[in-house]
N, C-alpha and C positions, 0 to 999 in steps of 0.2 A: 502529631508525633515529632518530638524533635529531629533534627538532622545534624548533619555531619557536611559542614560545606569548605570550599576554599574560597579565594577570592582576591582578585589584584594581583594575581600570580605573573609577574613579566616575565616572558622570552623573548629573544631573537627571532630573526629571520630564521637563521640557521638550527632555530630550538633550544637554545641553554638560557639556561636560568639561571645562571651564575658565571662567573669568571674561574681561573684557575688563578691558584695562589692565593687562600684568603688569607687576611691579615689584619692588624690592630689598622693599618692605611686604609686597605680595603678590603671592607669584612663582607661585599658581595663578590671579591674576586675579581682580580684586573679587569679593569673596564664595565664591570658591574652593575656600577653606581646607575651607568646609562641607560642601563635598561626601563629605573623608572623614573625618568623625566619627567614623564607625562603626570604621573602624580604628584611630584613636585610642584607643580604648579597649579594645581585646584585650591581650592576654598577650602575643602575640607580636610586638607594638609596642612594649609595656613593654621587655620583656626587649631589641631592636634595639637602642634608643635609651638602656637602661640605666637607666631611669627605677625609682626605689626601690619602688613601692608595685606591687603584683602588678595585674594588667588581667585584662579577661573572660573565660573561659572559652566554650565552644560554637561554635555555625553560623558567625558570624563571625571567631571566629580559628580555623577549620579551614583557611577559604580562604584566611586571610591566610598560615597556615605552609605552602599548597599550592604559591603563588606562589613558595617558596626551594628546591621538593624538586627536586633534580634539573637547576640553574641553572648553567649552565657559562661564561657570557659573556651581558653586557648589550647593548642598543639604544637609543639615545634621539635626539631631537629636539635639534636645537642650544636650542630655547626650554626643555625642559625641563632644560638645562644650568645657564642661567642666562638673566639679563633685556639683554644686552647684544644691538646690533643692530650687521650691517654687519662691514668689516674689524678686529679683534681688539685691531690697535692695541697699546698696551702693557701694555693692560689686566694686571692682575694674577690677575684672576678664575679660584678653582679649584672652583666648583659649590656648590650651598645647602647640604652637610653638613656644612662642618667638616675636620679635616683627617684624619679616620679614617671616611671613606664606608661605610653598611653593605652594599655588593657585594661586596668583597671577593673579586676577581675582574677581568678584562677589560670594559670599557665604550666602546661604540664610537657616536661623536656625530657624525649627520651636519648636515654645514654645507657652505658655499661657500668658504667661505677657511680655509685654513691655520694649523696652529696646532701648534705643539708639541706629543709625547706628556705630559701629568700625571702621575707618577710618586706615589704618596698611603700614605698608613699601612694597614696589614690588608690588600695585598696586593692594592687599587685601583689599575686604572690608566686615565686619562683616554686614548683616540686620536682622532682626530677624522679621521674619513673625507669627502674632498670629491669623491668620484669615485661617487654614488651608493649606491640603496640595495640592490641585489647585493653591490658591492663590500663594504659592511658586514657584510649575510648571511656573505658567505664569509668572509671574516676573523676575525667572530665565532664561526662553528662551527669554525674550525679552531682557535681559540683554544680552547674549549666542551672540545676532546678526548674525542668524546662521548659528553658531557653535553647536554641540550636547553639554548636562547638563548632570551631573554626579552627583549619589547619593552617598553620603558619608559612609552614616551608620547613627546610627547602624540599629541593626536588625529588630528591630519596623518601623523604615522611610524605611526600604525595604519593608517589611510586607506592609505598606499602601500604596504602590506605585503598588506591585503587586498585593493587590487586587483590586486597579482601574485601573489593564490590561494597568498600563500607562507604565512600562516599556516594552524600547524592545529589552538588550543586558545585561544579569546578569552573570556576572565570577564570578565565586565565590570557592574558593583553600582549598582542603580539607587537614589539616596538621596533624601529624600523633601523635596525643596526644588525650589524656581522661579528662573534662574537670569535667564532673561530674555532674555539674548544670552550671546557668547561666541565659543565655538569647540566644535562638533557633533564628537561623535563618527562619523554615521551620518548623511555629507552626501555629494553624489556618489558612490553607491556604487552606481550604476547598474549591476547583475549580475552587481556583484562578490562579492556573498552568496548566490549560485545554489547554489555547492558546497559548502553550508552547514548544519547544524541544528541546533535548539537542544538539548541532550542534558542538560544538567541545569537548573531553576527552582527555587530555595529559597528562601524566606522567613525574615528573621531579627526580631527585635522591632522592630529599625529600618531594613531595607536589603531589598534582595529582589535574589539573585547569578543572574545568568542567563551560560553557559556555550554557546557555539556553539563546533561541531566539523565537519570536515571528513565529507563525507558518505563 
């Protein structure tokens, strides 16, 4: 049966997943960026982004190629779209990658307002769902043909995925910095982790990947 996973999701020590203030500078939010270092530097980052010089080998990019196996359709946050607030306007705005996104695949954004499908190179397509986050689920897994759906971020479309017990695979990399404020991965989640365990802990030279799973 298909699922519903996350995956390479960075926190802090102090638990945020993001910085405050995003922006066209920093679209994860002052100081942000740092959280995923550690993925910056695997193999399997090199090789996305097409970057010449070869990246790391081991623990770290295991998790990172684990997050692509088996990916049928995205989820995300209108914030992790991009940095724009409110009605869409005429904005031109097609998301922080460029115009060959590495999904490659269905991507479904929920927001409040309306917005044309994105049509993108490699076989990306921007939807933007304003009718909730079921409505995305289903769309997504039909799209998935299945294949498992993967939530993007941020912290909030985690937040409301975990408390409708819909996910069932959260990695999520604890990096080794003080963030301060932000936006918490693992805030209101009053019993929403009841049906939960942790099923794998690894330790890398610089991250440490903690994996909860549906009990």
């Amino acid at each position: 049966m298909p699922k519903l996973r996350v995956h390479n999701f960075s926190v802090s020590l102090d638990g945020f997943a993001a910085g405050p203030r995003q922006s066209l500078e920093n679209p994860l939010g002052k100081g942000g960026e740092e959280l995923h270092g550690w993925m910056f530097r695997t193999a399997h980052w090199h090789e996305m982004v097409h970057l010449e010089e070869p990246g790391e080998e081991g623990v770290d990019n295991d998790f990172a190629v684990a997050g692509d196996d088996n990916i049928g359709a995205h989820i995300m946050g209108r914030n992790m779209f991009g940095p724009i607030r409110g009605d869409w306007g005429n904005d031109d705005w097609r998301g922080w990658w460029g115009e060959d996104p590495p999904y490659h695949h269905d991507v479904f954004v929920l927001t409040h307002y309306p917005h044309d499908d994105i049509p993108m190179q490699g076989g990306t397509t921007f939807h933007f769902v304003t009718d909730g986050i079921e409505s995305a689920l289903e769309r997504a897994f039909a799209a998935a043909d299945g294949r498992d759906v993967r939530v993007g971020g941020g912290a909030s479309t985690v937040r409301q995925y975990l408390a409708a017990g819909a996910i069932d695979h959260l990695h999520f990399v604890i990096s080794p910095i003080l963030l301060g404020t932000g936006e918490r991965l693992f805030e209101d989640n009053a019993g929403a982790l009841d049906g939960y365990e942790c099923s794998q802990f690894v330790g890398s030279e610089g991250v440490a990947h903690a994996v909860l799973t549906k009990r």
